[in-house]
NUDO-595401 format. One record per residue (C-alpha): x, y, z; residue in one letter; residue number from 1. Coordinates in nm, 4 decimals. Example, Ala and Ser with C-alpha at 12.3 -4.5 7.8 and 13.67 -1.06 7.14 Angstrom:
! NUDO-595401
+----------+----------+----------+---------+-----+
!       px !       py !       pz ! residuo ! num !
+----------+----------+----------+---------+-----+
!   1.2300 !  -0.4500 !   0.7800 !       A !   1 !
!   1.3670 !  -0.1060 !   0.7140 !       S !   2 !
+----------+----------+----------+---------+-----+
***
This chain:
! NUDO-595401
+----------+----------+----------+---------+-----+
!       px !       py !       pz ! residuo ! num !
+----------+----------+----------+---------+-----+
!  -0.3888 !  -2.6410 !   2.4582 !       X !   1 !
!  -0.1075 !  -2.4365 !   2.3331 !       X !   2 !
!   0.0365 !  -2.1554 !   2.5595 !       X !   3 !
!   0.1275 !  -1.7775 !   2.4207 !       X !   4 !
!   0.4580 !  -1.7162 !   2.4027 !       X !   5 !
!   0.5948 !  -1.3567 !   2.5778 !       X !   6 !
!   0.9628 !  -1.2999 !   2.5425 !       X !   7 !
!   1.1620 !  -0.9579 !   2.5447 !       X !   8 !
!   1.2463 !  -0.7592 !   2.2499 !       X !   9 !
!   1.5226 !  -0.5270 !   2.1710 !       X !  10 !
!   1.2632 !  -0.2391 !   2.1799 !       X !  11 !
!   1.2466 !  -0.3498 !   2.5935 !       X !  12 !
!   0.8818 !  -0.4365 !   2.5036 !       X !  13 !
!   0.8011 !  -0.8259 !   2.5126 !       X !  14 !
!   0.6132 !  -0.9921 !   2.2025 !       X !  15 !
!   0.3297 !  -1.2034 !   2.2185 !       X !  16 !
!   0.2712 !  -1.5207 !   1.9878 !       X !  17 !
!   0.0788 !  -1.8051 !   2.0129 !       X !  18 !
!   0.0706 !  -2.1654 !   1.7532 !       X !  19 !
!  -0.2984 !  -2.2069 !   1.7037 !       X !  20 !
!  -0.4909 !  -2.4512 !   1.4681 !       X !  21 !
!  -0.5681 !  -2.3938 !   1.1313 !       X !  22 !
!  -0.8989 !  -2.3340 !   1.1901 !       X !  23 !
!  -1.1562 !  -2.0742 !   1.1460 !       X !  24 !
!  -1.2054 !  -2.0185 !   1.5154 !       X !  25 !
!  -0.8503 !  -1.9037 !   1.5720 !       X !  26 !
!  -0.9506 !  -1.5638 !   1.4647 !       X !  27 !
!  -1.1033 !  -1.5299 !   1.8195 !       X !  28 !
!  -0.7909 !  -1.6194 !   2.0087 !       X !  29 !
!  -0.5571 !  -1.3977 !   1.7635 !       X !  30 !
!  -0.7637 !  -1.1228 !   1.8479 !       X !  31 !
!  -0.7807 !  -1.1940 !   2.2334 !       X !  32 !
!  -0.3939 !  -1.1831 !   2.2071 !       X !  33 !
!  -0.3786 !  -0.8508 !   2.0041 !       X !  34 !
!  -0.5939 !  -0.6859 !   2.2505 !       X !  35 !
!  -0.3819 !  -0.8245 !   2.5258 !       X !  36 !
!  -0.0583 !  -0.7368 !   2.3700 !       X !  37 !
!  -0.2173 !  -0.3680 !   2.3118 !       X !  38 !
!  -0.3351 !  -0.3129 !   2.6570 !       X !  39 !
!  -0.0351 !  -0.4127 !   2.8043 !       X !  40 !
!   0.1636 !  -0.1740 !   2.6095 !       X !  41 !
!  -0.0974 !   0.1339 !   2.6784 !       X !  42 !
!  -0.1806 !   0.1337 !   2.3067 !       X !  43 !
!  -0.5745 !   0.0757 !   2.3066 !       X !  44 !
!  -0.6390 !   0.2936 !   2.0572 !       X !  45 !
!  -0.4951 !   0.0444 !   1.8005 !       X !  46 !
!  -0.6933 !  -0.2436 !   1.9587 !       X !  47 !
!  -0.9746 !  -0.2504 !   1.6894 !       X !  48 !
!  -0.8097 !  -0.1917 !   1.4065 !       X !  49 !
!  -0.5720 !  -0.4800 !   1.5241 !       X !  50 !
!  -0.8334 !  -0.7462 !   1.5993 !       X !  51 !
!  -1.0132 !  -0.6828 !   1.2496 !       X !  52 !
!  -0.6137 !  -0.7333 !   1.0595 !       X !  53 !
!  -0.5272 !  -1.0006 !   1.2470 !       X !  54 !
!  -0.8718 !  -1.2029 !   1.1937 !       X !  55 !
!  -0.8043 !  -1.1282 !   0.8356 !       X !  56 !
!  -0.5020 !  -1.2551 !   0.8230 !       X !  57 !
!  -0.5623 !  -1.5731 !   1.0259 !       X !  58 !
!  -0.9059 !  -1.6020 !   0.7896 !       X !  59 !
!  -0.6485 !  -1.5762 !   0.4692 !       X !  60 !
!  -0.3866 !  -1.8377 !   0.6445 !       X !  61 !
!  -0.7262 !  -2.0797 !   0.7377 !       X !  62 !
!  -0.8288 !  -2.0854 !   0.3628 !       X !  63 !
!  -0.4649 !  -2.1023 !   0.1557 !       X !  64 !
!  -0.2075 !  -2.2264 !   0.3739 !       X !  65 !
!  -0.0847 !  -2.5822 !   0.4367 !       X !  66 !
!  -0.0446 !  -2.8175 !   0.7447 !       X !  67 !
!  -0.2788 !  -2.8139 !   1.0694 !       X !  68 !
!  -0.0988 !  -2.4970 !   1.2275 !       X !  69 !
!  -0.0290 !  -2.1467 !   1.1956 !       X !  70 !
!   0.1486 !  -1.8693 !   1.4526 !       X !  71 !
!   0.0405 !  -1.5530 !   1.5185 !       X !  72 !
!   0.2985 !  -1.3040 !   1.6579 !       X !  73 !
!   0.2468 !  -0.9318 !   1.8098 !       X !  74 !
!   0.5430 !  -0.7330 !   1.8475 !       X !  75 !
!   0.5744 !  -0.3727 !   1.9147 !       X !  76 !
!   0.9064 !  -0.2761 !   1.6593 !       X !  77 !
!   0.8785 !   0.0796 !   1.8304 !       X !  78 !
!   0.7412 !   0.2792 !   2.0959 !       X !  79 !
!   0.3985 !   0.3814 !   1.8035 !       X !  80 !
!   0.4030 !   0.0648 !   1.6065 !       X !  81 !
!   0.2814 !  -0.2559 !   1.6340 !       X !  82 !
!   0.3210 !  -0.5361 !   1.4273 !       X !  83 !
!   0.0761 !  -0.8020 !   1.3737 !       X !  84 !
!   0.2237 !  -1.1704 !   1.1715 !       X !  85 !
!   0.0518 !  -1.4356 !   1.0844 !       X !  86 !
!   0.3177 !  -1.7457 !   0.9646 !       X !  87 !
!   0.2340 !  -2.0362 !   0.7947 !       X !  88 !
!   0.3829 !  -2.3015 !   0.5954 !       X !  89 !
!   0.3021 !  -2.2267 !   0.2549 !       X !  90 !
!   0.5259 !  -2.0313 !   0.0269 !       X !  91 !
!   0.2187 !  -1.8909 !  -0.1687 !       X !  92 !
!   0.2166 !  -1.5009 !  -0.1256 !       X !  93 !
!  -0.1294 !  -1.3506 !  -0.0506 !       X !  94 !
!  -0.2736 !  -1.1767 !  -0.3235 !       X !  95 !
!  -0.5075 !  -0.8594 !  -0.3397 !       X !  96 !
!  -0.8349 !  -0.9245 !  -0.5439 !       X !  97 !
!  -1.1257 !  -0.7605 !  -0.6636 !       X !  98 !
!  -1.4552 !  -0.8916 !  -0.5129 !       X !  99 !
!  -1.7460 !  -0.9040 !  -0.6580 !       X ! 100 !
!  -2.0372 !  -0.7136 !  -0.5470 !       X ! 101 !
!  -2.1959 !  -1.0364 !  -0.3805 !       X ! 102 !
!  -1.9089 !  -1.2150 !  -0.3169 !       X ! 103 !
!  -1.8510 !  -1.2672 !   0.0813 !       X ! 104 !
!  -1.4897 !  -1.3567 !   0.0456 !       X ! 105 !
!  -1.1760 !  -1.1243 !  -0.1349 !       X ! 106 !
!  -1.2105 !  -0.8589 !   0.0533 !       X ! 107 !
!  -0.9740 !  -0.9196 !   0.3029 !       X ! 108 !
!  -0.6084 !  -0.7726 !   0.2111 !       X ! 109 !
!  -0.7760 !  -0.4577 !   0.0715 !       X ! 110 !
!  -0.9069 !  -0.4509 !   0.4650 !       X ! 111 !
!  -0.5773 !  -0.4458 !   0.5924 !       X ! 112 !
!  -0.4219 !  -0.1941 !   0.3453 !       X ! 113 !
!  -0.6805 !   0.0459 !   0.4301 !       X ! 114 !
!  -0.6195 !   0.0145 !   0.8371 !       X ! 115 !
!  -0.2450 !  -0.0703 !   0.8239 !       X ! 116 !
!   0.0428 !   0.1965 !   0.7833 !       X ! 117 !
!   0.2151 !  -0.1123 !   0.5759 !       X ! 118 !
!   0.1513 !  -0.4692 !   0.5224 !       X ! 119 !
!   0.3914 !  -0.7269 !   0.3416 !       X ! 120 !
!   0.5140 !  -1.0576 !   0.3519 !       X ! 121 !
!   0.8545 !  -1.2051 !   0.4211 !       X ! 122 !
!   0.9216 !  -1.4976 !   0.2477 !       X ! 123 !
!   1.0960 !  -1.8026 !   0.4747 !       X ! 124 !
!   1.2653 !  -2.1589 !   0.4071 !       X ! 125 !
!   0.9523 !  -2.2982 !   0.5338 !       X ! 126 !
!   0.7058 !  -2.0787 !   0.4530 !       X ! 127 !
!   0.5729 !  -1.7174 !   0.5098 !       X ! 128 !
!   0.4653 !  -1.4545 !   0.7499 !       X ! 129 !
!   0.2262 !  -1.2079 !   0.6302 !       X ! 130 !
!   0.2532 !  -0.9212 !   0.8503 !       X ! 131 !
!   0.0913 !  -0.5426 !   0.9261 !       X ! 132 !
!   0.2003 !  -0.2331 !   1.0902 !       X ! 133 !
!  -0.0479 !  -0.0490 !   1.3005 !       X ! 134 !
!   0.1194 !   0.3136 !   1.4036 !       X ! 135 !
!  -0.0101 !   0.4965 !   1.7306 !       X ! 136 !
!   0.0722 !   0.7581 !   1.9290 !       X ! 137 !
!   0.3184 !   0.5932 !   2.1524 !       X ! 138 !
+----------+----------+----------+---------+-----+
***
């Protein structure tokens, strides 16, 4: 079983990522390490909001990415934001979409628009990393 990764940023806070399987029950673990990474860093208030963007990004990665693996990184950019990535191997951008009113999936990205202070994704040689900010009090 994979081990997270913790290494130092420039910020003097460390980062937290972990490779997990492409799978839906990665969600769990991504949120275990978002919760981890927020307690650590005395920002609990963004805990919940965290867990429920990062299982929605891991849920997006699980349906339209390629390959058996995805990574998950947590890094706090400043002393009142946290960021929460999701990278995979696909070069596909995530797209917002309109669900349907009893449609289960689609839902998703609006989700994290309406909880993050900004969401994007950076484009990579290999792939992507669709990302959100969370911003606290600090």
């Amino acid at each position: 079983m994979p081990q997270p990764t913790t290494r130092a940023r420039r910020t003097g806070h460390p980062g937290y990522s972990e490779t997990l399987p492409r799978q839906p029950e990665s969600a769990a673990t991504a949120r275990r390490l978002l919760r981890t990474a927020c307690a650590v860093w005395g920002l609990d208030d963004l805990a919940e909001d965290g867990a429920l963007i990062v299982s929605e990004l891991v849920a997006n990665a699980v349906q339209h990415a390629r390959r058996e693996s995805i990574r998950v990184v947590i890094d706090r950019p400043d002393a009142a934001r946290v960021r929460v990535g999701v990278a995979d191997l696909s070069r596909a951008r995530p797209v917002e979409c309109e669900a349907g009113g009893n449609e289960e999936g689609g839902r998703g990205l609006r989700l994290v628009a309406a909880l993050a202070a900004d969401w994007g994704t950076d484009e990579r040689r290999w792939g992507k990393i669709v990302w959100a900010d969370l911003e606290g009090r600090g």
